[in-house]
C-alpha positions in Angstrom: 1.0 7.8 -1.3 4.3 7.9 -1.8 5.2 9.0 1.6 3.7 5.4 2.6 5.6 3.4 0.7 8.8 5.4 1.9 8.4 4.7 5.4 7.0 0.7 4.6 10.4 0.5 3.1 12.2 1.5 5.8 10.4 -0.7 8.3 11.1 -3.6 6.0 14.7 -2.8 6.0 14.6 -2.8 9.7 12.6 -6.5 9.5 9.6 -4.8 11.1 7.0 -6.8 9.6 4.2 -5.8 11.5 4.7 -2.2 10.9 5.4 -2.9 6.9 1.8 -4.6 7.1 0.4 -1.4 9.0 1.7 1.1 6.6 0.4 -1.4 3.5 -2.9 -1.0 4.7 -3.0 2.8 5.4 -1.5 3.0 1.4 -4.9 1.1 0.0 -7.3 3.2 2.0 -5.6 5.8 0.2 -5.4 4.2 -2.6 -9.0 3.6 -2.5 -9.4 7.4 -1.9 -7.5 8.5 -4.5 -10.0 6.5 -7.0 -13.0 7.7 -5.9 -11.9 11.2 -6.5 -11.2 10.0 -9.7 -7.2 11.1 -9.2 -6.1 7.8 -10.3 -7.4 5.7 -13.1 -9.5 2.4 -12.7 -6.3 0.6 -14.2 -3.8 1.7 -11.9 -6.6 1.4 -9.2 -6.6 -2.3 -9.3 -3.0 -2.8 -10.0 -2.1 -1.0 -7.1 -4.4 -2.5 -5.0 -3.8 -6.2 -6.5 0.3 -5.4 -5.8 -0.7 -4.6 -2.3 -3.1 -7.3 -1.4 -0.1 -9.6 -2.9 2.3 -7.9 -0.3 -0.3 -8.2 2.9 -1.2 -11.4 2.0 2.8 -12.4 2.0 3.4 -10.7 5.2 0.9 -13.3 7.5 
């Protein structure tokens, strides 16, 4: 997960906001995989998927 957010980071330092957007939506899909096998809580399941829903919905 953190491997996503590393490369979203560079993209958006390089103003490539199509790519930041592509790389935030590979992150929830494994967010969402990471809660259904139950390696990450319910609470930090919607915060990080609320935090990253914020940040695609900036990007359009």
């Amino acid at each position: 997960m953190s491997t996503q957010l590393n490369i979203a980071k560079k993209f958006e330092q390089k103003r490539k906001h199509e790519r930041v957007a592509s790389q935030m939506s590979i992150f929830k899909k494994l967010v969402d995989q990471q809660y259904k096998r139950h390696f990450i809580s319910k609470y930090a399941y919607d915060t990080l998927r609320y935090y990253t829903e914020r940040l695609l919905n900036n990007q359009g």
